[in-house]
C-alpha positions in Angstrom: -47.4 35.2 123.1 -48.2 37.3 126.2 -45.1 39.3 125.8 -46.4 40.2 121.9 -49.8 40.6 122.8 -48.3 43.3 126.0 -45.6 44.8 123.5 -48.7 45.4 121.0 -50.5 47.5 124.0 -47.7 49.6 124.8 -47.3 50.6 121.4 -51.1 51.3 120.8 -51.1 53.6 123.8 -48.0 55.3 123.2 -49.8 56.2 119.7 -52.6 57.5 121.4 -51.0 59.5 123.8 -48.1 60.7 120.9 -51.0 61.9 118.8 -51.9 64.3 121.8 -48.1 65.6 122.4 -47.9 69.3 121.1 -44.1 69.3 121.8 -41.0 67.2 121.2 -40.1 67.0 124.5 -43.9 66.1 125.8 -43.7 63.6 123.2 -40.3 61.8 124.5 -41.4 62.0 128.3 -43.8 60.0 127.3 -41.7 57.7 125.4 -39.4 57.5 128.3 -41.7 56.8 130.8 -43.4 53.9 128.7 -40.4 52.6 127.6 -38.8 52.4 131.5 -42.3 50.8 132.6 -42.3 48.1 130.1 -38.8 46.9 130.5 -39.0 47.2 133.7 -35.9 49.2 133.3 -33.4 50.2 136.4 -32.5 53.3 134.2 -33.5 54.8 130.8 -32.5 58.1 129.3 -33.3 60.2 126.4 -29.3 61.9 125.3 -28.9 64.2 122.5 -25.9 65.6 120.4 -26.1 69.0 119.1 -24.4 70.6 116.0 -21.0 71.6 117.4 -20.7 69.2 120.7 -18.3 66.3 120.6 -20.3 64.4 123.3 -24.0 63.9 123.7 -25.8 65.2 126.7 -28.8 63.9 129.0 -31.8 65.4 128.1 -34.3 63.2 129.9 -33.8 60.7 132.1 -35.3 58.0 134.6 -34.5 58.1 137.6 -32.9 61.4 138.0 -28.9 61.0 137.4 -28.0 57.4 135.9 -24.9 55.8 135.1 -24.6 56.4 131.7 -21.6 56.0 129.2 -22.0 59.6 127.2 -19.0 58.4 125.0 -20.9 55.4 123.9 -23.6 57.2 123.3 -22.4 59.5 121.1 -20.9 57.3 119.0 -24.4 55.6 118.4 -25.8 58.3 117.7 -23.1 59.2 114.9 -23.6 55.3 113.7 -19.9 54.1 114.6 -21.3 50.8 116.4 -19.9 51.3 119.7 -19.2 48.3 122.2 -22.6 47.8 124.4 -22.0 47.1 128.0 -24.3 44.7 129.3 -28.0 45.3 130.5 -28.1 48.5 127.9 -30.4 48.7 125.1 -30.4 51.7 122.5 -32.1 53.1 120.3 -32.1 55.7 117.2 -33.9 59.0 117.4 -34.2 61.4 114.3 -35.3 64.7 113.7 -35.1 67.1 110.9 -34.2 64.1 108.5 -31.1 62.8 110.4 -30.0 61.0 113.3 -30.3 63.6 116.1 -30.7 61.2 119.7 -31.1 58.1 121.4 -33.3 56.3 123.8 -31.4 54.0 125.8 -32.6 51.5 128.9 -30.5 49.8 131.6 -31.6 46.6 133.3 -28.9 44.5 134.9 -30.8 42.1 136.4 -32.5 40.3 133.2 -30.4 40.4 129.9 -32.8 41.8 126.5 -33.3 39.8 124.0 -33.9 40.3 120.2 -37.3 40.9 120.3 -36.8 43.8 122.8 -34.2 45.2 120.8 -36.6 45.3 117.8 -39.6 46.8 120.2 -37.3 49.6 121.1 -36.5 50.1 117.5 -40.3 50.9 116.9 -40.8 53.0 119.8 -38.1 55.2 118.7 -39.7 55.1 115.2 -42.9 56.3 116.7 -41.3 59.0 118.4 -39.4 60.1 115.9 -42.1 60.5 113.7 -44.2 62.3 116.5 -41.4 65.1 116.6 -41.4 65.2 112.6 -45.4 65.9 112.8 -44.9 68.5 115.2 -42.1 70.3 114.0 -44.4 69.8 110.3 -47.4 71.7 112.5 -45.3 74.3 113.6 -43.5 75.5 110.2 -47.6 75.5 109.3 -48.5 77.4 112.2 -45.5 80.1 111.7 -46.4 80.3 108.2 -50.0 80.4 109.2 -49.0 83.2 111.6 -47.3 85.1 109.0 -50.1 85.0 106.7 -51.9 86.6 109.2 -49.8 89.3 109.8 -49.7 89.7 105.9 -53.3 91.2 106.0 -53.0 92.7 109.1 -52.5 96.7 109.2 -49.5 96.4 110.7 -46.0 98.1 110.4 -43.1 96.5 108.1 -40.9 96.5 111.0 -43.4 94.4 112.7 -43.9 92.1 109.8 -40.2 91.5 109.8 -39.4 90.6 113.4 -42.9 88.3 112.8 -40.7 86.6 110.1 -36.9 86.7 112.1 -39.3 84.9 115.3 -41.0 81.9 112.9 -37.5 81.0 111.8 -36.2 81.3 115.2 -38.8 79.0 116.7 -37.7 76.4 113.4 -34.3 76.7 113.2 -33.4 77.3 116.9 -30.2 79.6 115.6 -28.1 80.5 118.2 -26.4 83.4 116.9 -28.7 85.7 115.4 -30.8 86.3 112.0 -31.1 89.5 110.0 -32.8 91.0 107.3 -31.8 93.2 104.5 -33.5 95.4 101.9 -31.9 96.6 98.7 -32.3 100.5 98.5 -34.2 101.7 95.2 -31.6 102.7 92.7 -28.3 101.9 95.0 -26.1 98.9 94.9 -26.2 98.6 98.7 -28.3 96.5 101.3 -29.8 97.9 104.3 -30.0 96.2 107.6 -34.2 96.9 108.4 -34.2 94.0 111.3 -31.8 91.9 113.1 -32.9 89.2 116.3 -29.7 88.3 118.4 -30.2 85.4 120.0 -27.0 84.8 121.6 -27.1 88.1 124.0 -30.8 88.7 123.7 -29.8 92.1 123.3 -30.9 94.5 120.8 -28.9 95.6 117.6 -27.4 98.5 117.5 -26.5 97.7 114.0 -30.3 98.4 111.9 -29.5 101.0 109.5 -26.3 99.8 108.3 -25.6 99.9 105.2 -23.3 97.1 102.6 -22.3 97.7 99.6 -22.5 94.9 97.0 -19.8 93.8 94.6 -20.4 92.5 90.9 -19.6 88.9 92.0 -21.9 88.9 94.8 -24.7 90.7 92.6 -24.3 88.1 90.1 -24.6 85.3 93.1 -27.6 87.2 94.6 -29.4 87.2 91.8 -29.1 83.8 91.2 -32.1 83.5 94.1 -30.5 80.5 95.8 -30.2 79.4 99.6 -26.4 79.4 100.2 -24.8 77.6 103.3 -21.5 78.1 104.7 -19.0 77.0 107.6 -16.1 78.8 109.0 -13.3 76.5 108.6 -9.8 76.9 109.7 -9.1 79.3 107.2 -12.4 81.4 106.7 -15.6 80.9 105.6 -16.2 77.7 103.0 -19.3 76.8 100.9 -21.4 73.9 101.3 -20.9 71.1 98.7 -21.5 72.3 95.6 -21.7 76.2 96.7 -18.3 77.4 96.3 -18.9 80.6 96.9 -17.7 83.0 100.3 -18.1 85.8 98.6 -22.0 86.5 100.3 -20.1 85.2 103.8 -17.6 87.4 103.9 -20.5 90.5 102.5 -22.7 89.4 105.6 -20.0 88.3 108.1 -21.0 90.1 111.4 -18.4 92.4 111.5 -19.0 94.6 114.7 -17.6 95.8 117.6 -19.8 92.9 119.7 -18.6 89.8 117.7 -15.3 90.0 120.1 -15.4 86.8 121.8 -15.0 83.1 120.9 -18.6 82.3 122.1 -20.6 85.4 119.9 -18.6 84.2 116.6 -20.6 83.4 113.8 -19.5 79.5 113.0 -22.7 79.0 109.9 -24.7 80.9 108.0 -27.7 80.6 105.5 -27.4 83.3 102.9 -30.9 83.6 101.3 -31.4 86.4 98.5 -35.4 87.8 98.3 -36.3 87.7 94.4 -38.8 88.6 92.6 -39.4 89.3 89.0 -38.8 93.4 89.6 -35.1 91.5 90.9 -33.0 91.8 94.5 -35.5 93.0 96.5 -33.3 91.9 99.6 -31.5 89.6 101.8 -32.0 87.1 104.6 -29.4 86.1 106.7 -29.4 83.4 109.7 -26.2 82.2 111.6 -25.4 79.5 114.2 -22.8 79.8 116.3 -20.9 76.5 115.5 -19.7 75.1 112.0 -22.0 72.9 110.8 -24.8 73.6 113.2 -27.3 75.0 110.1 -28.2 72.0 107.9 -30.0 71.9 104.6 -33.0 71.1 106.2 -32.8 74.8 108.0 -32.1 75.5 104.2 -35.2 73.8 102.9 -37.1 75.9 105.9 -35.8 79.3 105.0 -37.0 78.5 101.3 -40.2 78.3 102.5 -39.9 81.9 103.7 -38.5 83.4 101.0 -42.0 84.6 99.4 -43.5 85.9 103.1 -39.9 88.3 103.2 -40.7 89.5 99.3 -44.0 90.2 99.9 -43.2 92.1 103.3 -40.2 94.0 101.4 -42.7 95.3 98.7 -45.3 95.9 101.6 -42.4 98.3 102.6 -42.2 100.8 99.7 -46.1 100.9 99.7 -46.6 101.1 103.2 -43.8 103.7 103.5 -45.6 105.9 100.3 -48.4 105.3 102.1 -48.0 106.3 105.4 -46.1 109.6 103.6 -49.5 110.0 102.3 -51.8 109.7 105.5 -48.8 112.2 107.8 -49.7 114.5 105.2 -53.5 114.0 104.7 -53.2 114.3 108.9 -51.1 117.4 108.5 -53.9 119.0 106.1 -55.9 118.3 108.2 -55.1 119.1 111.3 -54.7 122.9 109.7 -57.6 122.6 108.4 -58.9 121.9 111.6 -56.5 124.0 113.7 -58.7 125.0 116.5 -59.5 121.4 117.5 -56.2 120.4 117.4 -54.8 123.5 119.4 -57.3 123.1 122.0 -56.5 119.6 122.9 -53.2 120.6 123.9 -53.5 123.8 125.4 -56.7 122.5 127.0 -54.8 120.6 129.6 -52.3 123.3 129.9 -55.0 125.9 131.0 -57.3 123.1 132.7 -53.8 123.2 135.2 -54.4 127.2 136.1 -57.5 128.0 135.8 -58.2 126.0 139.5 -55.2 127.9 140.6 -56.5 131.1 140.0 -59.8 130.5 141.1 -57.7 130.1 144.5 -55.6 133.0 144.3 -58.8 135.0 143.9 -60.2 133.1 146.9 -57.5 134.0 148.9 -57.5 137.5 147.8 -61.2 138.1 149.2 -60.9 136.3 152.5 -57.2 137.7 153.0 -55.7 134.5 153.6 -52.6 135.3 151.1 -49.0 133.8 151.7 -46.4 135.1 150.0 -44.8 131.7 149.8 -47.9 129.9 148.0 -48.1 132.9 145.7 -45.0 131.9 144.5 -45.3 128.4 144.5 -48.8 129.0 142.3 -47.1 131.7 140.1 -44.3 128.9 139.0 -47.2 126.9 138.1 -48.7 129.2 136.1 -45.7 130.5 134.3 -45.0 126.6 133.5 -48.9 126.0 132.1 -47.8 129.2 129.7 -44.5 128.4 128.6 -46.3 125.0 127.3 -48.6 126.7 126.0 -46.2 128.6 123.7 -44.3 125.4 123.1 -47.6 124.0 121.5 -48.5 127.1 119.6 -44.5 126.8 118.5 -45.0 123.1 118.1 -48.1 123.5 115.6 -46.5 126.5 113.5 -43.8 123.5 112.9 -46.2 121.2 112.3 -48.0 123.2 109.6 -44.6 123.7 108.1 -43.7 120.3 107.9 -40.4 121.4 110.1 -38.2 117.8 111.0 -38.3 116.8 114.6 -35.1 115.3 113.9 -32.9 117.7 115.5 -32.5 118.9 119.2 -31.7 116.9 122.4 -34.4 116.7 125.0 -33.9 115.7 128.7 -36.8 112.8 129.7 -36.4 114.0 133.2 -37.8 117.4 132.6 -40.3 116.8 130.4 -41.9 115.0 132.9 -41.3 117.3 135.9 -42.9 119.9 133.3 -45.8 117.6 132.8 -46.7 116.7 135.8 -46.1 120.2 137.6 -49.0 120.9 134.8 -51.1 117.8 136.0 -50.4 117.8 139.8 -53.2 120.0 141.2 -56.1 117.7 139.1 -53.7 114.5 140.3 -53.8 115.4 143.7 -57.7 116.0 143.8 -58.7 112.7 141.9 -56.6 110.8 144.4 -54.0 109.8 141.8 -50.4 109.2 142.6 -48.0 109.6 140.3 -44.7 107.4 140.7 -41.4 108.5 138.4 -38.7 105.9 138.2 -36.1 107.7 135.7 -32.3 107.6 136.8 -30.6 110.7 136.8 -27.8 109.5 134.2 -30.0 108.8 131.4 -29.3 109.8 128.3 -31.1 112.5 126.1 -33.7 111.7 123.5 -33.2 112.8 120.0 -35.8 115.0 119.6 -36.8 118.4 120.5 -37.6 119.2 124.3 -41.0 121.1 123.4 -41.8 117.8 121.3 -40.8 115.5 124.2 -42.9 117.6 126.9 -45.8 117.5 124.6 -46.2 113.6 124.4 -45.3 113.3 128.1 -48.0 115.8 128.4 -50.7 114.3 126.6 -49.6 110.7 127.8 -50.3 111.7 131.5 -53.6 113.5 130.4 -55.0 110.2 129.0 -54.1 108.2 132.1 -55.3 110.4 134.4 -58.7 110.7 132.7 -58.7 107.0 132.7 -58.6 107.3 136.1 -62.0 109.4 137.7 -61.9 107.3 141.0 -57.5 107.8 141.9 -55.2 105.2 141.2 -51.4 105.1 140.6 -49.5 105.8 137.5 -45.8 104.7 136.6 -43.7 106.9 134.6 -40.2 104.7 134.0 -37.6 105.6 132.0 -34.3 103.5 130.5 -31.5 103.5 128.2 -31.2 99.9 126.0 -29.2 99.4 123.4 -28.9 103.1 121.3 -32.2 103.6 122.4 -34.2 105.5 125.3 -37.2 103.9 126.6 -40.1 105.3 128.5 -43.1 103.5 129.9 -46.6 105.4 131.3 -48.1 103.0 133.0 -51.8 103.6 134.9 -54.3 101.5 136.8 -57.1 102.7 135.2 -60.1 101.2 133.4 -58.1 99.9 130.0 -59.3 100.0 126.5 -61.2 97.3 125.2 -59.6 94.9 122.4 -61.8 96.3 119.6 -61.1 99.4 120.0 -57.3 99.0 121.0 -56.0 98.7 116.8 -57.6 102.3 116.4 -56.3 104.3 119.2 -53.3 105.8 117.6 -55.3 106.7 114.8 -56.4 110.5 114.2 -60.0 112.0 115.5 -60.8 108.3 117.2 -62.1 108.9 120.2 -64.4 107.3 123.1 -64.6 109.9 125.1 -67.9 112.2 125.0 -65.7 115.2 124.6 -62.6 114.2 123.2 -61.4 114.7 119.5 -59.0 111.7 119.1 -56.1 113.7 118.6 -53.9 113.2 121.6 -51.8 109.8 120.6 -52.5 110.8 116.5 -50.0 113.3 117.6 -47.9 111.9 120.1 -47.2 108.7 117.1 -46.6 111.9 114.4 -43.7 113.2 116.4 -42.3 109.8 117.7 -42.4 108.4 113.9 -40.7 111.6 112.7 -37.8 110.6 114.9 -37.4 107.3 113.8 -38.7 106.4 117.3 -42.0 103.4 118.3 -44.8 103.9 120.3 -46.9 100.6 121.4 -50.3 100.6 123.4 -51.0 97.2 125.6 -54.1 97.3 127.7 -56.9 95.4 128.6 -60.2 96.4 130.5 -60.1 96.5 134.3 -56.4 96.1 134.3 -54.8 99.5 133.0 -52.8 100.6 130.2 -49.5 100.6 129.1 -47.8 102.4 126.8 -44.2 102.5 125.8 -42.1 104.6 123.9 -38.7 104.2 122.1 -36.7 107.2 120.8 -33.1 107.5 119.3 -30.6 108.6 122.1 -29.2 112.3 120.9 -25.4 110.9 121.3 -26.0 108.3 118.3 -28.3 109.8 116.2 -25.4 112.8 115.6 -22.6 110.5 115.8 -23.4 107.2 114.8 -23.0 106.8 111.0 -23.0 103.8 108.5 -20.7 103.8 105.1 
């Protein structure tokens, strides 16, 4: 009777503190701990097997290392009835609708009996169905997420890596995922997105274009989830889905996929329909056979509708961001003297201090031939920018392409900052560059390039009235070249921070709201990214990401 009435409490408060656990593995610590504590176990352990291992490993345990028999182990968890040795106790674990662990405890000194085997039984059935009710809250939570994001102004791109990170944090693929969009008119899909988890590096592949056959039109069409393991011979369909035909369109075919560990072993294939038709393709692969399950199926079906809806978000998004670079175009001609004067403001704002001091020097005959020249450099800089903007905005009225040209990062900040120095200096600012000497060129032109730098460094430095520091860093990853400004100054407050890359928005008593409007038109036009983090009394950050020259004139998809 006692040990009933005790084996009642220890159940009661694991419920109570299960219903609290936000994640599996807070949920089985606790399970291990009141399990060890009421058997008064020597050891107890929580082992797992993962798709693609032939033995179980320790994922929890009590007291640090333990004696345990993995081999045994495994074979309980894969139902084969294993021999016990004495003083061990197991129990089932399951997760995503199948047997996925055990929880075992060791006590050599009092054998169990049947009623302990049956109390372990029901703790493992409590825990079991903890981890189901939080894996259940998060697919609501990534959905919820999503939703979110659905009504949020946000780019496409954006929504899609939203979508490749929810099924990421459900699936936990090791390999990578990747999302495809058919192309108006063109039996071919179009890498937009791709997450790889297995280098967390980033793909070099988006763009890439597949063309689709009749038999795997006819499949795609068909709008089901397809599963597939690479077998000894190739790729093979899950029961009932005899088709490799989608495997072997999507099989990761590139230049990275060299080695035994970064092959894909299974995939989900899951076509976007809607009733326009083939809208696109989402793809997610594991890096052993068997690894995905139809439950990761059953998940993906769930966000089949949220990759539709972001893949027609797409063609309007796209028409209508067409619509506002024009409307800002127009605009900005209509307008031209605003928009002039923001730029060349900051150019002349450099020399008109500088000759205010030649003309100093002049009167009190205090001239050196030496900082004549250095001054004159200055000036002849502050004018050639000039120029470059006056250039830049003849273009821009135009509608010239900024996709051509090669500019050097390097000297389009030495430009910039040669510009900003003197008002740098006398505001106490210092200005730290951390760009290696052998980084590639941007794809884009230098007058472009110089301009954003340029209007980049203006913003932090008014940001800054009482000194600070700002980091310029610069960095080649992955096809792309990245640079960061990054100041001490006062930040931008949250509300305001969804708005600042928006045209004539402005907090500044005499600003016009141009400065990043611009810098975002010529990093978009180059297929390149431009994000703003900040938050008041901290700083700002912004980062840039442009194509590097080499592979956006060589690099090309059939």
């Amino acid at each position: 009777m006692a040990w009933e009435l005790s084996a009642l409490k220890v159940l009661d408060r694991l419920g109570s503190q299960l219903r609290d656990a936000h994640e599996p593995e807070q949920a089985l610590r606790v399970g291990l701990r009141e399990t060890h504590d009421f058997f008064e176990a020597e050891q107890t352990c929580v082992a797992r097997l993962l798709p693609g291992r032939t033995l179980a490993d320790l994922l929890l345990t009590r007291p640090g290392d333990g004696d345990w028999d993995l081999d045994a182990l495994t074979r309980f968890i894969r139902h084969e009835r294993p021999p016990m040795r004495p003083g061990v106790l197991i129990g089932p674990l399951r997760r995503h609708g199948a047997a996925w662990g055990a929880l075992a405890v060791m006590r050599r000194h009092q054998p169990f009996g049947h009623e302990d085997g049956r109390l372990l039984v029901r703790i493992t059935l409590a825990l079991s169905s903890a981890i189901e009710r939080i894996d259940r809250d998060r697919i609501l939570g990534v959905r919820d997420r999503i939703d979110r994001k659905l009504m949020e102004e946000i780019l496409p791109k954006d929504l899609f890596y939203q979508i490749l990170d929810g099924l990421r944090s459900l699936t936990h693929y090791d390999h990578s995922s990747a999302l495809f969009i058919r192309e108006d008119g063109d039996g071919v899909l179009r890498l937009v997105a791709e997450q790889i988890a297995w280098t967390k590096a980033r793909s070099r592949r988006i763009g890439l274009r597949l063309p689709i056959s009749e038999a795997a039109a006819a499949w795609l069409h068909s709008g089901r989830v397809y599963g597939f393991n690479r077998g000894a011979t190739g790729w093979e369909g899950w029961k009932g889905q005899p088709v490799t035909t989608l495997a072997d369109l999507l099989d990761d075919n590139s230049d990275r996929a060299t080695g035994q560990n970064a092959r894909e072993g299974s995939m989900l294939c899951a076509p976007l329909v809607t009733r326009d038709g083939l809208v696109g393709v989402l793809k997610i692969a594991a890096l052993h056979p068997g690894q995905l399950t139809r439950y990761d199926a059953d998940l993906v079906e769930h966000f089949r509708s949220h990759a539709a809806i972001a893949i027609q978000n797409l063609h309007r998004t796209e028409s209508l961001r067409a619509r506002v670079l024009a409307a800002e175009r127009k605009h900005a001609m209509a307008d031209l003297a605003r928009s002039v004067s923001h730029d060349v403001n900051n150019a002349l704002g450099a020399m008109l201090p500088l000759v205010q001091q030649l003309q100093e020097d002049v009167r009190d005959g205090s001239l050196r031939p030496e900082v004549i020249s250095d001054d004159l450099e200055h000036l002849q800089k502050s004018l050639q920018v000039c120029r470059r903007i006056f250039g830049g905005m003849l273009s821009f009225a135009r509608g010239a392409a900024r996709r051509t040209g090669q500019a050097q990062v390097r000297r389009a900040i030495e430009t910039a900052s040669a510009i900003l120095k003197y008002g740098m200096g006398r505001s106490g600012i210092e200005l730290v560059v951390q760009v290696p000497d052998d980084l590639p060129q941007a794809a884009c032109s230098q007058s472009d390039l110089e301009q954003v730098v340029l209007n980049l460094l203006t913003n932090a430095r008014e940001a800054m009235p009482n000194g600070g520091r700002i980091t310029v860093e610069g960095r080649a990853v992955a096809g792309l070249v990245e640079l960061s400004v990054v100041d001490s100054g006062c930040g931008i407050p949250p509300q305001h921070l969804p708005r600042v890359l928006e045209p004539f928005f402005t907090t500044k008593p005499h600003g016009n709201g141009l400065g990043l409007s611009i810098c975002r038109s010529i990093i978009w036009e180059v297929d390149g990214s431009i994000e703003v983090r900040s938050s008041p009394g901290s700083g700002t950050r912004i980062d840039i990401a442009l194509p590097v020259a080499e592979t956006a004139s060589h690099l090309q998809y059939a």
